[in-house]
N, C-alpha and C positions, 0 to 999 in steps of 0.2 A: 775898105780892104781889111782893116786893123780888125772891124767885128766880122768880118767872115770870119781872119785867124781865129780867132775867139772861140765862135762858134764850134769850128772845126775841133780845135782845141779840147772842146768843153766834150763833144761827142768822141771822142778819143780817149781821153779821161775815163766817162762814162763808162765806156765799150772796157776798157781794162780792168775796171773796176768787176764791174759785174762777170766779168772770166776769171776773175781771183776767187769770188764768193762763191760762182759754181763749181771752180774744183777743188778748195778750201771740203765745199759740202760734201764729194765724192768719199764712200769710202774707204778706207788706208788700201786695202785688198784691189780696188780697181785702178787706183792712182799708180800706186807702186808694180812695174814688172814681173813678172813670175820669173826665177830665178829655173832654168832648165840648162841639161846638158845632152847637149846631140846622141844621137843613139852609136850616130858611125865611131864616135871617140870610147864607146863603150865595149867591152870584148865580145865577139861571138859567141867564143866556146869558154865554160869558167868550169870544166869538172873537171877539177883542180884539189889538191890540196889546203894553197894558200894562194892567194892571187891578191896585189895592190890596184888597188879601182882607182883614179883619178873622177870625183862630180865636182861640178861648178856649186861654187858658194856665190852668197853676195857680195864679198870680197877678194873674189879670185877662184880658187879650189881648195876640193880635200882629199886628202888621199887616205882611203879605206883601208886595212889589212883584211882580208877575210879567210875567215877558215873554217876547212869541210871536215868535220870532228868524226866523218864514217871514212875519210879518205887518209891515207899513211901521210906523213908520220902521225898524226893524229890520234888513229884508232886504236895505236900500239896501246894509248893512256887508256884502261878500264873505263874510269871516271867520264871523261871526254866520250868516249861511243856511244857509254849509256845516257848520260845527264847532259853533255857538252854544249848545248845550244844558246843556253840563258850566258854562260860566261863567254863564251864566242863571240856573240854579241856585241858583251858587253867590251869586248877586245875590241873588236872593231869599233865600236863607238868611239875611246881612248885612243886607239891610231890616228885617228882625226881628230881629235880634240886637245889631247893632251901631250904636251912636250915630253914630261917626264915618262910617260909609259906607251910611247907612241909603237917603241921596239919588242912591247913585249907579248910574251906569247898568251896563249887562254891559262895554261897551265901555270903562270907567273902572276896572272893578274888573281885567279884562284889563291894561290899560297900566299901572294903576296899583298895586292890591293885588297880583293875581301879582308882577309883578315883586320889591314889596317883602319880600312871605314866602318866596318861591322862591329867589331871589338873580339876577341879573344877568346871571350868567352861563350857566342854565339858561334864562332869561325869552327872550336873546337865539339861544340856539345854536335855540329853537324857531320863534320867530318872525321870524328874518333868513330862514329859507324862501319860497319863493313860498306863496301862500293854500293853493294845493291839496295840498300836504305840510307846512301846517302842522297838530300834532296839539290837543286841546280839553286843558285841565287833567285831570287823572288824577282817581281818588279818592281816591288817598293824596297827589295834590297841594292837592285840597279837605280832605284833614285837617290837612295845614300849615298852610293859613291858616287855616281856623275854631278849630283844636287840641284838636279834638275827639276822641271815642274812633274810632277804624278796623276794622270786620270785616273780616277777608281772608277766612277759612274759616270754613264754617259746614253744618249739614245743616240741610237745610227746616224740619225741627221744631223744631229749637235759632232759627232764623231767623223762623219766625213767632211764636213764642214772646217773645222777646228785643223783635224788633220793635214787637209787640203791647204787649208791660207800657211800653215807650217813649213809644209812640203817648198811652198814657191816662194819662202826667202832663203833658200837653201839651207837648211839645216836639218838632222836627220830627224825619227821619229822611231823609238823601240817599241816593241810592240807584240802581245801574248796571242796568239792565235790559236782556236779547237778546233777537235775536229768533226763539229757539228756547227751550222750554219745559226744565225737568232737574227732577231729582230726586236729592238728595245728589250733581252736579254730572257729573251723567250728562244729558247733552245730548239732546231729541230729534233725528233725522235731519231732519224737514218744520219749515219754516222761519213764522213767521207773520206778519202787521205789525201786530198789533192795538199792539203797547207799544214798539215799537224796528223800524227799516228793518235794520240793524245795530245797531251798542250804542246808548244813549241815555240820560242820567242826567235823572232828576226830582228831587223833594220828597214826600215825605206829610209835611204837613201837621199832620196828627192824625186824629181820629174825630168821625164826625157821633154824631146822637142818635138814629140807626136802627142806628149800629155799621157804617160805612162807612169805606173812607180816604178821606178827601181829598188827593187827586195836584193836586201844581201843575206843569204839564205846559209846555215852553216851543213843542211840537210839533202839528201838526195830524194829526186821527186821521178818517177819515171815520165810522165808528161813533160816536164821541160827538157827532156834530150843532152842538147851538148851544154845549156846553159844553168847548171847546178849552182855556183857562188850566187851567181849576177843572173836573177829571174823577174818578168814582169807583170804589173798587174794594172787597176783600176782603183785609187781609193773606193770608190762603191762597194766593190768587190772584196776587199779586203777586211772592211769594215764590217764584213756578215761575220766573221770567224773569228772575229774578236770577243774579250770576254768583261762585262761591266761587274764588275765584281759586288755582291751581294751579302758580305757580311762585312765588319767594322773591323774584323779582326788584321792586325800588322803583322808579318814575320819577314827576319830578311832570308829567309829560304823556304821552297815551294810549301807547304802547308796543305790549302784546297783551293778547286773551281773557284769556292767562293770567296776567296780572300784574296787571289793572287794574278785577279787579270789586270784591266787596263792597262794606258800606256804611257811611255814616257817623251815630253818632248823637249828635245836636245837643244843645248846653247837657245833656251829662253828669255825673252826681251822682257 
């Protein structure tokens, strides 16, 4: 009796052992749950002004501020109609992220955060311009201030990939979008406006619970209808209209194509 226990024992042991070593060997992406938030908890209609978004985090949620920089009070700001989207953004991002600036508007985090993380003397050589040659904060200007990780270069499949395992521990992803479609940063020639008139930086957000992104968009698209803040996509999808940016050059406000795509990804592990 005593070596049957034994026995039994011994193949028990075994059997747990080797179920620790297989999923020891799984990688982090398959092991860990994808962090998603229901669609029905999402709004319908977002063509809106301002609207607070509630997404699932991996410790609970976050609440977005988002703002439509073509929609009032907004539009009233020159600055915001024309350029608004990269600091929009970047507000939105700071709603969720940061205690101290969670309440504050685009036009607060412009005067006030740029300035602070960029220095004074960049804040000013951009914005003592007239409106119409002033340039939006860069995306290496929004990794200054958030101090997040920065992709400059990347090929689709490294970029949806990367994006993707981002998206599903709930944290957001900023992101420069043209509007011409690529492929490992081979540009199509036909131009389109579904995502960008020219360049345009958003948010995703995270992932629904159909496997969607959720884009927080500061722009108006006529294709999305009633859902302008809060629009959805495919990383696949989104990934085409991104830009791998192609020269070494740094500036923290827009510059060119070639210096000021990639993207950023928020609360970095």
């Amino acid at each position: 009796m005593k070596i049957k226990m034994k026995t039994r024992m011994k193949k028990t042991i075994t059997f747990m052992l080797t179920m620790f070593i297989l999923t020891a060997a799984l990688p982090v992406n398959i092991q860990a749950k994808a962090v998603t938030t229901p669609v029905s908890q999402l709004p319908e209609k977002s063509d809106v002004g301002q609207i607070t978004v509630t997404v699932n985090s991996e410790n609970g949620t976050r609440k977005y501020t988002i703002f439509g920089q073509h929609k009032n009070p907004w539009k009233k700001t020159k600055y915001l109609d024309m350029h608004g989207c990269a600091v929009s953004s970047l507000t939105a991002v700071l709603s969720a992220y940061s205690k101290k600036y969670r309440n504050y508007t685009p036009v607060q985090v412009k005067n006030i955060v740029e300035k602070k993380a960029l220095g004074t003397a960049a804040w000013k050589r951009n914005y003592s311009k007239p409106v119409l040659r002033q340039m939006p904060i860069s995306m290496y200007g929004i990794s200054k201030v958030l101090n997040y990780a920065y992709v400059r270069t990347f090929t689709n499949k490294k970029a949806e990939k990367q994006i993707l395992k981002h998206l599903k521990t709930g944290n957001a992803v900023v992101i420069e979008a043209n509007n011409r479609t690529q492929i490992n940063g081979r540009f199509s020639a036909r131009t389109t406006r579904r995502w960008a008139l020219g360049k345009h930086t958003m948010v995703l957000l995270g992932l629904t619970d159909d496997g969607r992104v959720i884009v927080a968009d500061s722009a108006q698209r006529t294709w999305s209808k009633k859902k302008q803040r809060i629009k959805y996509t495919t990383v696949k999808e989104i990934v085409k209209y991104l830009i791998p940016c192609k020269s070494s050059a740094r500036t923290y406000y827009f510059s060119s194509t070639a210096a000021s795509g990639g993207y950023v990804l928020v609360n970095t592990k």
